[in-house]
TINUTI-754027 format. One record per residue (C-alpha): residue in three letters; residue number from 1; z negated, y, x negated. Coordinates in Angstrom, 3 decimals. Last residue first. Layout:
<selums>
SELUM  type  seq        pz        py        px
SELUM   ala  NUM         Z         Y         X
...
</selums>
This chain:
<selums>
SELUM  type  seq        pz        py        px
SELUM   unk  221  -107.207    71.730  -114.374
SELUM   unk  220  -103.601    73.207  -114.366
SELUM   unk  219  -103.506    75.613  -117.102
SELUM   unk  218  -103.929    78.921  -117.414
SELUM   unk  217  -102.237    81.560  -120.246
SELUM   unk  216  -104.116    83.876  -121.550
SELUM   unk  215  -104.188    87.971  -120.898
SELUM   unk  214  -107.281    89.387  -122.512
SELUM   unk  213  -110.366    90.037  -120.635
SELUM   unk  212  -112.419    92.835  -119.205
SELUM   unk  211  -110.715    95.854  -120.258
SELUM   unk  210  -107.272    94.935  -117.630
SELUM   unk  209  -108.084    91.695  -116.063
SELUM   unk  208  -105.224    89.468  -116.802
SELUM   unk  207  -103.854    86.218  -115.477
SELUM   unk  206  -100.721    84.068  -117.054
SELUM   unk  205   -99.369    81.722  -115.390
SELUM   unk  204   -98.779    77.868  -116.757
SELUM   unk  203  -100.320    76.522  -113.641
SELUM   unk  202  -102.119    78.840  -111.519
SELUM   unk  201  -102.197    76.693  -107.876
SELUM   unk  200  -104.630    74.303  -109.257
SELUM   unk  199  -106.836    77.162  -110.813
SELUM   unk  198  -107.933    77.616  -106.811
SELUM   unk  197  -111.775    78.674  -107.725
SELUM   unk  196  -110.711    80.082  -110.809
SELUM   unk  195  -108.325    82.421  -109.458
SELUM   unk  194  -110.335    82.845  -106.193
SELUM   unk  193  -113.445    84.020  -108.022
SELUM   unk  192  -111.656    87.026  -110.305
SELUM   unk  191  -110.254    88.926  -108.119
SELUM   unk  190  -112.580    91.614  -108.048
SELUM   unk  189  -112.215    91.724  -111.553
SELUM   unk  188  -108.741    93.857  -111.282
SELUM   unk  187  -105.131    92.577  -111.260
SELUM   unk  186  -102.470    92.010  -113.760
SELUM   unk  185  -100.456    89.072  -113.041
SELUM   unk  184   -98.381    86.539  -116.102
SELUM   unk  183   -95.434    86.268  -118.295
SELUM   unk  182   -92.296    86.697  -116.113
SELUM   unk  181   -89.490    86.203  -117.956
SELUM   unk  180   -86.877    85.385  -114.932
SELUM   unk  179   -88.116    85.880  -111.199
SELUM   unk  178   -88.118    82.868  -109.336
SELUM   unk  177   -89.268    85.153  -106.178
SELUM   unk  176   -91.263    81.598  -105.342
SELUM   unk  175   -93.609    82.127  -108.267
SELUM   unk  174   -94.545    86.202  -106.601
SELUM   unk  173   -95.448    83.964  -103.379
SELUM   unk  172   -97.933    81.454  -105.580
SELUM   unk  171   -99.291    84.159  -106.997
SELUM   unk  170   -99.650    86.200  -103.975
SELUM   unk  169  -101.439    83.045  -102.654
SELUM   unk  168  -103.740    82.805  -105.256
SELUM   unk  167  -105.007    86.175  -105.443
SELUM   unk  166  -105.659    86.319  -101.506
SELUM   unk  165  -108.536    84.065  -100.532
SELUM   unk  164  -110.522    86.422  -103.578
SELUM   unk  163  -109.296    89.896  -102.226
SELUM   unk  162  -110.864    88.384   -98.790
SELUM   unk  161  -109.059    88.689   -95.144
SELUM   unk  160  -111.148    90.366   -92.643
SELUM   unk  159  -108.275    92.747   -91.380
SELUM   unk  158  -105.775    89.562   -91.081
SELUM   unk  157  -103.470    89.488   -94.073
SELUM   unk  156  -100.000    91.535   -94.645
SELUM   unk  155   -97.731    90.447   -97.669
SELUM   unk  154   -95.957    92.000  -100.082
SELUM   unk  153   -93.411    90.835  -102.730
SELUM   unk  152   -91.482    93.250  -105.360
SELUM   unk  151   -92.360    96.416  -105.113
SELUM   unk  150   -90.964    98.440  -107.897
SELUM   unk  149   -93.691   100.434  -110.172
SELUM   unk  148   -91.799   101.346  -112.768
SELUM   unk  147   -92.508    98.686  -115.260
SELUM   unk  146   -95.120    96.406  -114.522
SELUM   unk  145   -93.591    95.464  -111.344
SELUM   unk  144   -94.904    95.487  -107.939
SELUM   unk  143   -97.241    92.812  -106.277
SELUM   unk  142   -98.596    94.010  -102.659
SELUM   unk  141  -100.867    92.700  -100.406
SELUM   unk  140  -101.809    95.030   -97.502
SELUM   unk  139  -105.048    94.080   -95.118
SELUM   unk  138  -105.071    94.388   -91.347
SELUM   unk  137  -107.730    96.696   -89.548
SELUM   unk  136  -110.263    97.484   -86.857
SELUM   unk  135  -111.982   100.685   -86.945
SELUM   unk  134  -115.271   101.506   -87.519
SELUM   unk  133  -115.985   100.314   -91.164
SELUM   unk  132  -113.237   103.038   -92.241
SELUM   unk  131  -114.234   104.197   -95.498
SELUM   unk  130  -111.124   103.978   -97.083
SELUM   unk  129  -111.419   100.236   -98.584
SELUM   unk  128  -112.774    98.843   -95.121
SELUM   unk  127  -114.649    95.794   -95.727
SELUM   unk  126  -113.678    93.980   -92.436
SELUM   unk  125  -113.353    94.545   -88.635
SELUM   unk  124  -109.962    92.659   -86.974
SELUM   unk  123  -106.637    93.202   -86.163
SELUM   unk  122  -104.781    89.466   -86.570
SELUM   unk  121  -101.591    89.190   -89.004
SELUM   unk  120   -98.792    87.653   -87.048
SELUM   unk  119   -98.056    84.474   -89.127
SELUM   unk  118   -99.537    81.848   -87.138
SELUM   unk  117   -97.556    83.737   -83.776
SELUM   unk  116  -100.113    84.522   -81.179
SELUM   unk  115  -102.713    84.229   -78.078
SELUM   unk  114  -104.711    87.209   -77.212
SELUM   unk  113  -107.707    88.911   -78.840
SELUM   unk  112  -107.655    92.358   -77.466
SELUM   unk  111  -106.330    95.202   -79.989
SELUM   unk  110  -108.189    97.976   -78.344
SELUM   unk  109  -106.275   100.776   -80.110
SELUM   unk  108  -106.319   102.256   -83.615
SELUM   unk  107  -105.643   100.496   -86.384
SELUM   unk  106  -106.913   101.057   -90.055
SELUM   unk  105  -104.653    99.502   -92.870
SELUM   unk  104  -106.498    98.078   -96.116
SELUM   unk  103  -105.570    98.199   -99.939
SELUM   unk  102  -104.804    94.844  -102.011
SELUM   unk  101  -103.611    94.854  -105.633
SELUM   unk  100  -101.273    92.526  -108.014
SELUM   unk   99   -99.370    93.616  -110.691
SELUM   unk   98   -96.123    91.827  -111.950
SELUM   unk   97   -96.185    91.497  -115.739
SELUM   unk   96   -92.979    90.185  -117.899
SELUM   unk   95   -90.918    92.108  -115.012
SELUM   unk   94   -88.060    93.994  -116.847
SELUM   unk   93   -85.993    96.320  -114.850
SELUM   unk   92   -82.200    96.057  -115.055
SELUM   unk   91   -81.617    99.122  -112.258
SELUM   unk   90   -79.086    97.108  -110.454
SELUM   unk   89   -80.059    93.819  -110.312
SELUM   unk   88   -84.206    94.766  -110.235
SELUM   unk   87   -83.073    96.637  -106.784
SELUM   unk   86   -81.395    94.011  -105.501
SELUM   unk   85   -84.245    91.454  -106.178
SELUM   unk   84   -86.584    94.078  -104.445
SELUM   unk   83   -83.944    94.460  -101.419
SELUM   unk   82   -83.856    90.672  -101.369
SELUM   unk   81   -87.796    90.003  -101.230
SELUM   unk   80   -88.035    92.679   -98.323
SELUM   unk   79   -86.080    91.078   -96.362
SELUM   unk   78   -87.208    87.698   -96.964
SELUM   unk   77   -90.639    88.689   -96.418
SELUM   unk   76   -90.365    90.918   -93.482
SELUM   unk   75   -88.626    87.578   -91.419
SELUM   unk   74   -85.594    88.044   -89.500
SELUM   unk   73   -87.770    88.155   -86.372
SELUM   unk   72   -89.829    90.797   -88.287
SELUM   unk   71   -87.010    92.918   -88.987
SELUM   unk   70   -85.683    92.874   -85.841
SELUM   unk   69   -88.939    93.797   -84.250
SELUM   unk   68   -88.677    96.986   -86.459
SELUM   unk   67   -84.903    97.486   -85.108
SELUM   unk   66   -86.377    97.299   -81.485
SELUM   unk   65   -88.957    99.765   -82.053
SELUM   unk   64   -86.385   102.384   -83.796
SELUM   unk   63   -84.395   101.723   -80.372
SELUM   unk   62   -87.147   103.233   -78.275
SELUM   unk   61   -88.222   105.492   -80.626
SELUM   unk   60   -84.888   107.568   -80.082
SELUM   unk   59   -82.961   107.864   -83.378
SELUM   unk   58   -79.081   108.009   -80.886
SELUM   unk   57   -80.027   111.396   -79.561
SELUM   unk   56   -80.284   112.556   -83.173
SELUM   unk   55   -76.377   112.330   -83.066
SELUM   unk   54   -74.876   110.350   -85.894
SELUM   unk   53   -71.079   111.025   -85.721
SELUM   unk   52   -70.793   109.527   -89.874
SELUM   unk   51   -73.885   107.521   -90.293
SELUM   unk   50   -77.197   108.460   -92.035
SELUM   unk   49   -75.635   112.017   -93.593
SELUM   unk   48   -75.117   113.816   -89.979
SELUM   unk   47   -78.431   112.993   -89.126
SELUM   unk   46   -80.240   114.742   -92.169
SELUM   unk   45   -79.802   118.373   -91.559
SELUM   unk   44   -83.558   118.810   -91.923
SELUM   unk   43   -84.086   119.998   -88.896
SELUM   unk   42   -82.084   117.073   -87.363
SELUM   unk   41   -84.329   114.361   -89.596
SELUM   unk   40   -87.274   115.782   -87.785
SELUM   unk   39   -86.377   115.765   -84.391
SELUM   unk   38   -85.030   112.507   -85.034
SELUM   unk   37   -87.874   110.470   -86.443
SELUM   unk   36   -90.066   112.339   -84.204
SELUM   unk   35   -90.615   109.350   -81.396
SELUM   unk   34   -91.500   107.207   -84.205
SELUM   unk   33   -94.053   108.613   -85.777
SELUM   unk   32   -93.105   109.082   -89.305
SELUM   unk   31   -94.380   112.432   -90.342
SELUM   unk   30   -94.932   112.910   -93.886
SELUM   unk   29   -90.821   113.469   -95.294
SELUM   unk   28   -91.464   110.628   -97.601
SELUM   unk   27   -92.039   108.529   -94.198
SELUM   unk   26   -89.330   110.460   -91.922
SELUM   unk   25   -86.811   109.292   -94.911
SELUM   unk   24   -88.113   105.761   -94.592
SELUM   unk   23   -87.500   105.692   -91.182
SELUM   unk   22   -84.183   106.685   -90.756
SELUM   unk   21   -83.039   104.339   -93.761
SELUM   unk   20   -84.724   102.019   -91.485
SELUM   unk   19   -82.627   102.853   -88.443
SELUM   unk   18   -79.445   102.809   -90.943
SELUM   unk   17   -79.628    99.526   -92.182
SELUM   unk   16   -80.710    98.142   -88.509
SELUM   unk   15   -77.566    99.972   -87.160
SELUM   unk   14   -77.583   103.147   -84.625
SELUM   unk   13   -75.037   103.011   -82.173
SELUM   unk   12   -75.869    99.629   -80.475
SELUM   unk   11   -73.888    97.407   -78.249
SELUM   unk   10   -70.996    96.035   -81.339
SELUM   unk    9   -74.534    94.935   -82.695
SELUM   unk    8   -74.969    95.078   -86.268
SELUM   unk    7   -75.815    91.830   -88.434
SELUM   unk    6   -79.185    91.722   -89.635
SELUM   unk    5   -79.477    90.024   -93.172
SELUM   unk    4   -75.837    91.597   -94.365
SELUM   unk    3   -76.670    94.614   -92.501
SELUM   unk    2   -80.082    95.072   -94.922
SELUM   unk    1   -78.247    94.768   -97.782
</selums>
């Protein structure tokens, strides 16, 4: 999937499919820095299974940091919005009910302002949800389905973005997956202001609060 949206190079060993496979395994494996992607997958007998005359020599950080600027050039959110539609293809999971949450990502580093892309997310102090006040961040959106759990859109803010700035656009984002049967968005109460406050964008979706309100439909106003 990931090949067809990033073509390999004839230049580089290690493919952009592969190099994340890489990287997710180092991630459930709790050590994904990038410069011990390899050691860790070649104690684990791992390398030979990626690709077929894998040497570890080949997972260097230096090329795992070009294949995550690859993804971003080729834009996360397409990526990431065809591996989620693959994955609801295969496995045949329902999504009547996508749910909707934010959580925060603490940076370390100086993280000068400097000039940059509209869509890079900017580093900056905000309402830390693990207790991190200290430390600049940049805040995760992420829908998933009702059923299972599967991530279907996600989205990454500036560190002083608010959960009630954000509701409507992951609506309108989880409306552009054109995802079949979907009834409505389960989030909690802190999300309440920016629904109403931007009803215009909510048209014939459902919202839910789970033990504060029932699910209703809401209408263009």
């Amino acid at each position: 999937m990931i090949e067809r949206l990033i073509p390999p190079h004839p230049a580089h060993v290690l493919s952009c499919g592969r190099g994340v496979e890489a990287l997710v395994l180092a991630i459930l494996d709790g050590d994904h820095a990038l410069y011990k992607v390899g050691r860790r997958l070649e104690e684990r007998g791992m390398v030979e299974l990626l690709q077929p005359g894998l040497a570890r020599a080949s997972l260097h950080d230096y090329r795992l940091g070009h294949i995550l600027d690859a993804l971003f050039a080729a834009n996360l959110n397409r990526v990431f919005g065809a591996i989620a539609l693959k994955a609801l293809e295969v496995y045949a999971i329902p999504t009547p009910w996508l749910h909707q949450d934010t959580t925060t990502i603490a940076l370390y580093g100086a993280y000068a302002d400097e000039p940059r892309a509209p869509e890079v997310p900017r580093p900056a102090y905000g309402h830390s949800k693990d207790g991190r006040d200290d430390l600049k961040q940049v805040r995760l959106s992420l829908g998933v389905s009702g059923d299972g759990g599967l991530p279907l859109r996600v989205g990454i803010r500036d560190g002083n973005w608010s959960d009630s700035v954000e509701t409507p656009l992951a609506i309108q984002e989880c409306l552009t997956l054109g995802l079949e049967g979907v009834r409505g968005i389960v989030a909690d109460s802190t999300h309440v202001q920016g629904v109403w406050a931007h009803s215009t964008f909510l048209c014939a979706v459902g919202y839910c609060i789970p033990g504060v309100v029932k699910a209703e439909r809401i209408t263009n106003h």
